[in-house]
C-alpha positions in Angstrom: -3.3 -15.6 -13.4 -3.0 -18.8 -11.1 -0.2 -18.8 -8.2 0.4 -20.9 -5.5 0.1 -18.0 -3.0 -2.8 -15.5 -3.4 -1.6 -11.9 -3.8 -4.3 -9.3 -2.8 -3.8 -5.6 -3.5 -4.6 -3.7 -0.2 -4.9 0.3 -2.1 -6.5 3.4 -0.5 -5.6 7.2 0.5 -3.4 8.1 3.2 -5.0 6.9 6.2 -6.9 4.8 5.3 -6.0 1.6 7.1 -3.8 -0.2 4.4 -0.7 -0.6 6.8 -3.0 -1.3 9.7 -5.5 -3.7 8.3 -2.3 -5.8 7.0 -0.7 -5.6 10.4 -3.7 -7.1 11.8 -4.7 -10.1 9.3 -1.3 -11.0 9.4 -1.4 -10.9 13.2 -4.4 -13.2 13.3 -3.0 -15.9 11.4 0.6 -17.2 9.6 -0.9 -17.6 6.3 -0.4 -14.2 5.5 2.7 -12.2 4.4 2.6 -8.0 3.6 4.6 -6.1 1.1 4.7 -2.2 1.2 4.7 -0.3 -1.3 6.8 2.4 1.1 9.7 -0.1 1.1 10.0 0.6 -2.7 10.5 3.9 -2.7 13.5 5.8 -4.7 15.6 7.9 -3.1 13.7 11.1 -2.6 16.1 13.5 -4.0 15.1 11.8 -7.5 11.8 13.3 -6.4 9.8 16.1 -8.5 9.5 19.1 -6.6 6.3 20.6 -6.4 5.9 24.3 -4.1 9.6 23.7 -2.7 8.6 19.8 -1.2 9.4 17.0 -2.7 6.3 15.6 -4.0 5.9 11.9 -2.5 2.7 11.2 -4.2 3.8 10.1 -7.9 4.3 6.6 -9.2 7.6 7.5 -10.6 8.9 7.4 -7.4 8.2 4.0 -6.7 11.0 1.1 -8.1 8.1 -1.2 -9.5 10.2 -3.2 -11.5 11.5 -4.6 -7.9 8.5 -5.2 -6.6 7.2 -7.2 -9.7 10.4 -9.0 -9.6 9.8 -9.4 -6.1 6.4 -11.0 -6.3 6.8 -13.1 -9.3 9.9 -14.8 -7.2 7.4 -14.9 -4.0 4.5 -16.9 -6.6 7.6 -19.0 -7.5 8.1 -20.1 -4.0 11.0 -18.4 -3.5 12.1 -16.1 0.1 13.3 -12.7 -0.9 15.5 -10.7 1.3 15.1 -6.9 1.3 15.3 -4.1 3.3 12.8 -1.3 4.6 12.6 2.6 3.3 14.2 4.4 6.1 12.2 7.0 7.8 14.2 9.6 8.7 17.1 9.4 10.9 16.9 5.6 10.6 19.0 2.8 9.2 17.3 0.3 6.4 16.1 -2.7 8.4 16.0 -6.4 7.2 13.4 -7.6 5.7 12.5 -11.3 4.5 9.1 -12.5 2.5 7.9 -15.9 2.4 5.8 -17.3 0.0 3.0 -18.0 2.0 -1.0 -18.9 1.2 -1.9 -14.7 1.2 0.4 -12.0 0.2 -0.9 -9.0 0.8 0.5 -6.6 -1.6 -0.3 -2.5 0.0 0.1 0.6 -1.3 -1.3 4.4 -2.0 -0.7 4.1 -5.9 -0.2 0.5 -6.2 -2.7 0.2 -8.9 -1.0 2.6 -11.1 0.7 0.4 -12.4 -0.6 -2.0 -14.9 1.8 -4.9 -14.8 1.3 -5.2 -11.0 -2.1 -4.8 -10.9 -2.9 -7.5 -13.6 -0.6 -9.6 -11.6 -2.5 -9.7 -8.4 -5.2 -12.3 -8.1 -7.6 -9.6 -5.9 -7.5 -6.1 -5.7 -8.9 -4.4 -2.8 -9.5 -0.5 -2.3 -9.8 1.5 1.2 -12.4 4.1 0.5 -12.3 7.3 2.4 -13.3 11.2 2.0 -10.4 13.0 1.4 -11.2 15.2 5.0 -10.4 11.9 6.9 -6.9 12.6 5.4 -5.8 15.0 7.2 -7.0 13.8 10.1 -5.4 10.6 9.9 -1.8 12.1 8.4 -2.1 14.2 11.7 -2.3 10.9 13.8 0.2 9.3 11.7 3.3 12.0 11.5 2.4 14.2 14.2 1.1 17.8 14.7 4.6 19.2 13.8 4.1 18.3 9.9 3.3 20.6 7.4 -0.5 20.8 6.6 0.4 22.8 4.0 2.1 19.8 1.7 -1.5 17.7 2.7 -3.8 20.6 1.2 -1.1 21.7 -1.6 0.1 18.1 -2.8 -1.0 14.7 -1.1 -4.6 15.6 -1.5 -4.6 16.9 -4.8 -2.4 14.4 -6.3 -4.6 11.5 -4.4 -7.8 13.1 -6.3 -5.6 13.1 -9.5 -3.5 9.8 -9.0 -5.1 7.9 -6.4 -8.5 8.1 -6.8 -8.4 6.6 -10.2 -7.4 3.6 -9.2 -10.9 2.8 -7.5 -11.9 1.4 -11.2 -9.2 -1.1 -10.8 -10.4 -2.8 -7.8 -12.3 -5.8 -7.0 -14.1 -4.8 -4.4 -14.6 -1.0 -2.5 -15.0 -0.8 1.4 -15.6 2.0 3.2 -12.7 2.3 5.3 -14.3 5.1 7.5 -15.7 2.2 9.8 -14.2 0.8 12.6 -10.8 -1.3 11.8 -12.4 -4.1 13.5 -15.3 -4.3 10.7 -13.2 -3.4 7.6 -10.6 -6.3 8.5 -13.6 -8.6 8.9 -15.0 -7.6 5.6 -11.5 -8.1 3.9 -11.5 -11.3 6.2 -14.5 -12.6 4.1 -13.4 -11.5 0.8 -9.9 -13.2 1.5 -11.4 -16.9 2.8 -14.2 -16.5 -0.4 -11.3 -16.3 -3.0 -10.2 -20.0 -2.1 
């Protein structure tokens, strides 16, 4: 599919790197705009429950059909105005996309869904053993979360869900390296597609 901008699916476990590697090429240059898949989140009392926690790891949960409306307007040229998934406690924030060269489209289950993942020009997956996963979600929410819902749900579902979704991809990096070399390998991919 041709677009003006480029959209590149970032896709990996929790942990490994997606929000960060985004962060970073978008840091290094203005050519690049990011889209979460977090910000498309329904409300998570629509959520299945799985061993009394709601079970954030399913692509139900996610409001696809604004994301793909979303991007298609972004390949159009057009800015979209949204807002971010609150964590808790917050308020939704502002947000604005622009159609620029690289939109860089991340997500845990991104590729899950077929429209969206025929839609994007390159499709990128994080690889990463699923013990890094705990680690990382440690780093990430803090030693007061429950293990329990990483080794009971976001594990298993990632080996049921999210590992699938390696087939999909373009190209598999090992995201256990240093963020410094996985950026530059996506760095490469990125400047080789145009």
């Amino acid at each position: 599919m041709t677009h003006n901008p480029v959209f590149i699916g970032i896709v990996g476990a929790s942990g490994a790197g997606k929000s960060t590697l985004c962060k970073k090429l978008k840091r290094i240059s203005n050519q690049y705009e990011h889209i979460k898949l977090d910000n498309y989140f329904k409300h998570p009392r629509t959520f299945p429950r799985k061993y009394g926690y709601a079970n954030w790891e399913k692509p139900s949960n996610i409001k696809f059909d604004v994301l793909l409306k979303h991007v298609k307007a972004l390949a159009r040229g057009k800015i979209i105005h949204t807002k971010s998934f609150p964590k808790k406690g917050d308020k939704p924030k502002p947000i604005t996309l622009k159609p620029k060269k690289y939109i860089l489209v991340e997500g845990f289950i991104l590729l899950a869904h077929k429209a969206i993942r025929d839609f994007l020009d390159k499709r990128i997956y994080l690889d990463m053993p699923t013990k890094f996963m705990i680690k990382r979600r440690a780093l990430r929410f803090g030693k007061s979360r429950s293990i329990d819902y990483d080794t009971r749900i976001a594990i298993p579902e990632y080996l049921k869900i999210g590992l699938k979704q390696k087939k999909f991809a373009d190209h598999i990096i090992d995201a256990t390296r240093s963020q410094n070399q996985v950026v530059g390998e996506v760095k490469k991919i990125i400047q080789q597609i145009r």
